[in-house]
N, C-alpha and C positions, 0 to 999 in steps of 0.2 A: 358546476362541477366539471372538470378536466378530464379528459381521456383515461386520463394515468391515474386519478381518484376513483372515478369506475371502477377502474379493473381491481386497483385495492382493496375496494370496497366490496367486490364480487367476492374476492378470493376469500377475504377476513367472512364474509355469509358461509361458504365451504366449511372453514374449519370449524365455526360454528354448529353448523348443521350436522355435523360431525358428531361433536361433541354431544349434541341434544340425543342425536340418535345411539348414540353408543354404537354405532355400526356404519363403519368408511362405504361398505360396499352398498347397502340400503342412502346414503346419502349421495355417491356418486353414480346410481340408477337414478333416483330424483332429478339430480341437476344435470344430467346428460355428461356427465367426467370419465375417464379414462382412473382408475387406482392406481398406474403408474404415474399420470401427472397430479394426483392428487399426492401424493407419497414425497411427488419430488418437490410441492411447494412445501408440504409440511416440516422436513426438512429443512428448507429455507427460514421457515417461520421460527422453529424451534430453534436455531443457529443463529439466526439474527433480527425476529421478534418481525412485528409487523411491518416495519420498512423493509423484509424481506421478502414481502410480496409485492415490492411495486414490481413494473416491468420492466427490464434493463433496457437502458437507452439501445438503438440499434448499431452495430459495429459503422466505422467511416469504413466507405470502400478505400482500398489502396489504389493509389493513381497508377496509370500501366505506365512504364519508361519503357523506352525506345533509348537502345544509344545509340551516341553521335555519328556521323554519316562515316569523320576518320576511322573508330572504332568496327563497325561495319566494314569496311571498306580492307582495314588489316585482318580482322578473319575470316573475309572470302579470299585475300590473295592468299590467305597461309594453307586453307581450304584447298586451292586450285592448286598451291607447290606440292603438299603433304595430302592428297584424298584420303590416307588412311588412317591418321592421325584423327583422335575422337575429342569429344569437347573439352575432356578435362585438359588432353595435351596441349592442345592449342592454346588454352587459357596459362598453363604454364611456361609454353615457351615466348608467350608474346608478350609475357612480365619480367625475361628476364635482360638483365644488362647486356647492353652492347647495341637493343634493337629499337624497338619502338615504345617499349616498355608503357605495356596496357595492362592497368588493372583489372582484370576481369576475371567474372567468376565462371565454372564449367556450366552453369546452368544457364549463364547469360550468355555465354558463346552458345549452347546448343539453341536459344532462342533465336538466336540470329542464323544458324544454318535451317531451320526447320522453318522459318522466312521466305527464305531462298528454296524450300527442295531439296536442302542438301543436307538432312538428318541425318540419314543413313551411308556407314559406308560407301553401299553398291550405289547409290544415289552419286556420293560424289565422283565416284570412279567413272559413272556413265558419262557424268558433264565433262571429264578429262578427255575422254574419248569423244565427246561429241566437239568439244573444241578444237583438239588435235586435227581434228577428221577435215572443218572448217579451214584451219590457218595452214597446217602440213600434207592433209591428206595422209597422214600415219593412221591406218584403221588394223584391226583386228581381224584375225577372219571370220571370228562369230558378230561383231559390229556390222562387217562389210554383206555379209546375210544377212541379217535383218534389216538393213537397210536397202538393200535386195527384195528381198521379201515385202517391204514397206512399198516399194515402189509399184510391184509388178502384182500386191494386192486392186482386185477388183473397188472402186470409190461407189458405193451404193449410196450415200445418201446428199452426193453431188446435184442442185437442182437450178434452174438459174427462171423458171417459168412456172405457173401453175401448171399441173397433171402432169410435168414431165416423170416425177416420180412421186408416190403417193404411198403412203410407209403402212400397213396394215397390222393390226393383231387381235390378239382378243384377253379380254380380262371376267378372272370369274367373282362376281360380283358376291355372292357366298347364298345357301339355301333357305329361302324364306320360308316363314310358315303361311300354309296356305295359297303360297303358290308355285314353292318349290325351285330347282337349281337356276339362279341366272346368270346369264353372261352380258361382256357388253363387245360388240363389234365397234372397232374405235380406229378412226383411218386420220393421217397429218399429213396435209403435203407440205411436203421437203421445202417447198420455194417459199413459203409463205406462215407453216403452220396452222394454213384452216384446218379446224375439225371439223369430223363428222363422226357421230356414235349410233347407235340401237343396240336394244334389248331384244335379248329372245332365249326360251328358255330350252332351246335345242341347239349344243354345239353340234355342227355339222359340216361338210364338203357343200350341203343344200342351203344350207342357213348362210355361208359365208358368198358361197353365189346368190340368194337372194339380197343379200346386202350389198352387193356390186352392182347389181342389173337393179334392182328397184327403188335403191335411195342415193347408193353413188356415183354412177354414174350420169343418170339424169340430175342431179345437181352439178355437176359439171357440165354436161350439155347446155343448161339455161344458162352460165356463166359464161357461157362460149369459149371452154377450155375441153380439149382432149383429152384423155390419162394414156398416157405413153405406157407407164412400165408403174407396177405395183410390187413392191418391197416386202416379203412375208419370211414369218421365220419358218419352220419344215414341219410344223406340226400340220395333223390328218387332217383338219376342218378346210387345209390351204389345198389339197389336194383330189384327186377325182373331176368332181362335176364342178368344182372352180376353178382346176387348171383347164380346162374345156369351157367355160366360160369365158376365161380370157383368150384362149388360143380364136371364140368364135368374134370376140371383142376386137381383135389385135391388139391386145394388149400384152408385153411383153410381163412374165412374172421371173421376179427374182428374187430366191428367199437367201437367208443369211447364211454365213458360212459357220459348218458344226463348230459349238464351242466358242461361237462369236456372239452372243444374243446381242453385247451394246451396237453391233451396226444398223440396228432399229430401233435406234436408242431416241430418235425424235418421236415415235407414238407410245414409245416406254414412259417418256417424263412426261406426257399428256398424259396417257392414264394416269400418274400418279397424281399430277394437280386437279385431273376430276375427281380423284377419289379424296384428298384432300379438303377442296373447296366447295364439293356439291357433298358424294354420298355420305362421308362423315358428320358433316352437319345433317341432311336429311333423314337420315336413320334417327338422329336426336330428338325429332321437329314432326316427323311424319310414321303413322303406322300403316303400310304399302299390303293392299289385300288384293293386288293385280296389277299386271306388267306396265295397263294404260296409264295412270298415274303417274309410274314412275321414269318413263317413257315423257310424257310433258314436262316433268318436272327436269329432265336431260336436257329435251330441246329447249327449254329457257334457259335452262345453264350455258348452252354450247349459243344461243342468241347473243347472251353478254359474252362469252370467251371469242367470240369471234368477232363483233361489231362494237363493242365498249371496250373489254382489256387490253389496254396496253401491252406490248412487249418490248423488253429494253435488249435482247440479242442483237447478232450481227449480223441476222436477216431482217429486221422490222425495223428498230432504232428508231423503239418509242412510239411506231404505228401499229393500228391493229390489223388482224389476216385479214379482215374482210376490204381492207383500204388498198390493200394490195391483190387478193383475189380478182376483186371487181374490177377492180384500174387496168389491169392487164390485159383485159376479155379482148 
């Protein structure tokens, strides 16, 4: 018997069972059914008898098109003449006579700008001015500020060595029962992406200097790397007896600029793939009745993220941090 006979044959026991019982809802308690999906086969059944319950073939997906590179190519120069000019315009001025006459439709022109970046208006008018600015040097005076501004911005997450800078923060991992609020201390250096994590279930100025002086630093001393300068955002735990930990370290601190959090945005996207690939699954897999547990179960995690995972960015290119931590010592 066939897939598609099965399931006929399940459905056609439903109505049946139905029927014996005199009662839809005592029949779909029995068989584990929903009364709305039971209601919508019966309907089928009643309408068009028991070939009404096979199950409909599943839809073809529709192939994605791409147009032609010409195509393309005439709605970014009309794009780059007219920035203000929205998808439907362009799709109508580029069908009609005299030009290049493209058939296209508004939705197929906004596919092709949101491509490129250039969905939005102020999108396109940016890249007008940013090309202008390139071939004429015609800038604005709000352009020629931020571009100002761009430049004479401090670059925190600039790194070309390990411990040159070493990006810190902290993640709250949420309130367990029985053993109440955790955190994790989660540190990436910039040159490489090693991690390093712990658990402790005191945010603190002491808790974030015991995590410098007792786990991170001394793994960078056995690696025979320094840590120059540490990257923190401005919250309290960074401050007190850890900026006095660094100042006895000489370690330069420098936290992010207010309203800036992505320029520590290399141990933001670590947390997020530990929380991702370790605790989402673990919370599934494991019931955690103290810190040590889940504590080992970290440092296996960060074992493989650091000496197995690959990373395909523009710092590694395909090697893992620790191919590059250790190589450098």
């Amino acid at each position: 018997m066939t897939l598609e006979e099965k399931v006929l044959v399940h459905r056609l026991f439903v109505m049946q069972r139905a029927e014996e019982l005199q009662s839809v809802t005592e029949a779909c308690r029995q068989l584990g059914l929903s009364r709305t999906l039971f209601y919508r086969w019966r309907g089928r059944f009643v309408q068009y008898g028991a070939d009404g319950l096979r199950p409909r073939p599943p839809r073809r997906a529709r192939p994605t098109q791409q147009a032609p590179a010409a195509v393309e190519a005439a709605v970014l120069g009309y794009a780059q003449l007219w920035p203000t000019h929205g998808p439907a315009r362009i799709a109508q001025q580029l069908a009609r006579p005299g030009g290049p006459v493209i058939r296209l439709s508004a939705s197929g022109a906004y596919a092709i700008l949101r491509r490129h970046g250039l969905s939005s208006r102020w999108e396109r008018l940016a890249r007008t001015e940013i090309q202008s600015a390139a071939t004429q040097g015609l800038l604005t005076e709000r352009t020629r500020a931020a571009l100002l501004a761009a430049r004479q911005a401090p670059q925190h997450v600039q790194a070309e060595y390990p411990g040159e800078l070493v990006c810190l923060d902290t993640f709250y991992i949420g309130n367990l029962k029985g053993i109440g609020k955790v955190w994790q201390f989660t540190a990436c250096d910039a040159a490489c992406s090693y991690a390093v994590a712990w658990l402790t279930t005191e945010l603190s100025a002491c808790s974030a200097r015991r995590f410098l002086t007792r786990y991170l630093r001394p793994l960078y001393r056995r690696a025979g790397h320094a840590i120059r300068a540490i990257l923190t955002d401005g919250g309290s735990e960074f401050r007190g007896a850890f900026d006095a930990a660094c100042s006895a370290l000489g370690i330069e601190h420098r936290r992010t600029q207010p309203r800036h959090a992505w320029t520590n945005g290399f141990v933001e996207r670590l947390q997020g793939t530990i929380l991702t690939e370790l605790w989402r699954c673990a919370f599934r897999r494991t019931y955690y009745t103290a810190v040590a547990p889940m504590q080992r179960d970290l440092d296996h995690y960060l074992r493989f993220y650091n000496f197995e995972r690959t990373h395909q960015g523009y710092r590694l290119h395909g090697r893992t941090p620790a191919e590059v931590f250790h190589a450098t010592a």
